[in-house]
C-alpha positions as CSV (number, residue, x, y, z in Angstrom):
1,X,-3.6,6.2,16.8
2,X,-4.0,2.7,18.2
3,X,-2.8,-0.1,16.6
4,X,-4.8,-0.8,13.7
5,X,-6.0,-5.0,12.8
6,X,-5.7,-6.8,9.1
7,X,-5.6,-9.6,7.8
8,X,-3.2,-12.1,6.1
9,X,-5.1,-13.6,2.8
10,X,-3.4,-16.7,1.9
11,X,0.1,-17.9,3.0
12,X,3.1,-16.3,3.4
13,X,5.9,-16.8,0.8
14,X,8.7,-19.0,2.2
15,X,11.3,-16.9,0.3
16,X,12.9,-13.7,2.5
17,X,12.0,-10.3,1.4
18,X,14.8,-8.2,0.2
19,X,13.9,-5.1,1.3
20,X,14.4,-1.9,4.5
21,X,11.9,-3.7,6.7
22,X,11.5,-0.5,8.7
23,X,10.6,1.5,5.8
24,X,8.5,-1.2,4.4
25,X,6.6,-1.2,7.8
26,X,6.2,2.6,7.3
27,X,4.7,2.3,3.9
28,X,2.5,-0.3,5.2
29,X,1.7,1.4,8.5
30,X,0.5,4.6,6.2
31,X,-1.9,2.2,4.0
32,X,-3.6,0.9,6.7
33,X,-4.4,4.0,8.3
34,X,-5.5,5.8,5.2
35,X,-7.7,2.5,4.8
36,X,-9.2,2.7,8.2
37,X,-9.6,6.7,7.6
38,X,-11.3,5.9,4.6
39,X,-14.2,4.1,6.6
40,X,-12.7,0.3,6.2
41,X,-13.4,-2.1,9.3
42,X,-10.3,-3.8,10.7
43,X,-11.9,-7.4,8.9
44,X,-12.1,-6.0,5.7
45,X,-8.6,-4.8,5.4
46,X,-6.5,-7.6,3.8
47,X,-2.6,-7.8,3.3
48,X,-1.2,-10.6,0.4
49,X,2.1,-11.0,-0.5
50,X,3.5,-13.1,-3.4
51,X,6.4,-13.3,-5.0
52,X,7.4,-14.3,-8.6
53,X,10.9,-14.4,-10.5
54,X,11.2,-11.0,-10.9
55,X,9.8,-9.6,-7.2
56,X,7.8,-9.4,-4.4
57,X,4.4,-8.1,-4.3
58,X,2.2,-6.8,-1.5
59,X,-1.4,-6.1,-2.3
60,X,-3.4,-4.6,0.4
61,X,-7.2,-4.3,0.3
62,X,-9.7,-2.2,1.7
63,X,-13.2,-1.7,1.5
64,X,-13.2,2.0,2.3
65,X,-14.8,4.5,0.3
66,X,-12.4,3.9,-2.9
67,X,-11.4,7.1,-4.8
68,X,-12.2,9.0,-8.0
69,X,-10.0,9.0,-11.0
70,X,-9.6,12.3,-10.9
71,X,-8.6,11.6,-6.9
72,X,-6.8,8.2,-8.1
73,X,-4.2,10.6,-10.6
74,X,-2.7,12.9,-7.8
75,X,-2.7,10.2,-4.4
76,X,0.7,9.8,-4.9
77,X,1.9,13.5,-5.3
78,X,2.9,15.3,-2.2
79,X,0.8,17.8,-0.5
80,X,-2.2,16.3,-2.3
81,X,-4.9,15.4,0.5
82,X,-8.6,14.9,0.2
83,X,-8.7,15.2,4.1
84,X,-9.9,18.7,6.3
85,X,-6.4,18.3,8.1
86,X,-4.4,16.1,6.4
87,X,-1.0,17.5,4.4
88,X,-0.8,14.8,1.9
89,X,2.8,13.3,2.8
90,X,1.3,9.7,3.5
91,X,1.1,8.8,0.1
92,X,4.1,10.5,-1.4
93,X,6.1,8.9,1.4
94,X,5.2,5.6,0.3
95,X,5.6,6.3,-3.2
96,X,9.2,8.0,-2.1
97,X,10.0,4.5,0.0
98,X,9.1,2.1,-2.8
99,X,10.9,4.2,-5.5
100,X,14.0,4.0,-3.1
101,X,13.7,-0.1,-3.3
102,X,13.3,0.3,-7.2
103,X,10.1,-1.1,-7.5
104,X,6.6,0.7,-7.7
105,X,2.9,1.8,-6.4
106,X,-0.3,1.1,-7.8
107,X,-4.2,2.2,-6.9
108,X,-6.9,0.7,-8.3
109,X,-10.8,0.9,-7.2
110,X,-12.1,-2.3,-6.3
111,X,-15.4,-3.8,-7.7
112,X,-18.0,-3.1,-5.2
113,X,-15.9,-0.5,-3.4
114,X,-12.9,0.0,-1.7
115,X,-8.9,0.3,-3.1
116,X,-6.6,-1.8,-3.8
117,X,-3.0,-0.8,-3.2
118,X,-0.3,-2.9,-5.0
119,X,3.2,-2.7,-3.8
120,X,5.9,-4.1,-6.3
121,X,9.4,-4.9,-5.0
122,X,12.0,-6.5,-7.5
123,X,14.9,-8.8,-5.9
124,X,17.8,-7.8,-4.4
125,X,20.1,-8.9,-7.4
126,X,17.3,-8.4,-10.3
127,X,18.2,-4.8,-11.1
128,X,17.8,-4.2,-14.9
């Protein structure tokens, strides 16, 4: 699969992540193409990171075809797919990668359709 486009929304934090920036680029990598999969163009898939005193967050937005609730509960379990060929290990892996950072995953449908994929990371010495 070619290299897939997004954009940044906002600025960049000036603080350093604290975090496996290869597995991070994984998790990231897997969004994106789900996005695009889910009939998003490049332009409306947007990346914005934040940080706050507990953590990092990365939000990435789509405007894809969104998901039921029913679709929405089981994303994040392996094997689930709502593809003809996929084998549902996307998702999982990205739940699996920011479990191993301690921090969590989050889908939501967004108002007038897409998803909404918020990625939680706490600092390296905030471990409670």
């Amino acid at each position: 699969m070619p290299i897939q486009a997004f954009s940044i929304k906002g600025a960049l934090p000036d603080e350093p992540g604290y975090f496996d920036p290869i597995q991070i680029e994984q998790a990231l990598l897997n969004l994106i193409k789900n996005s695009r999969e889910a009939g998003s163009d490049s332009e409306n898939i947007e990346l914005e990171v934040s940080t706050d005193i507990l953590g990092q967050k990365l939000v990435l937005s789509d405007r894809g075809c969104g998901m039921s609730e029913k679709v929405l509960e089981q994303a994040l379990l392996p094997f689930f797919s709502t593809k003809e060929q996929g084998v549902g290990l996307g998702l999982a892996l990205c739940r699996e990668i920011i479990d191993a950072h301690d921090g969590y995953i989050q889908l939501l449908n967004r108002p007038g359709g897409g998803l909404q994929i918020c990625l939680w990371l706490p600092w390296k010495n905030n471990k409670n």
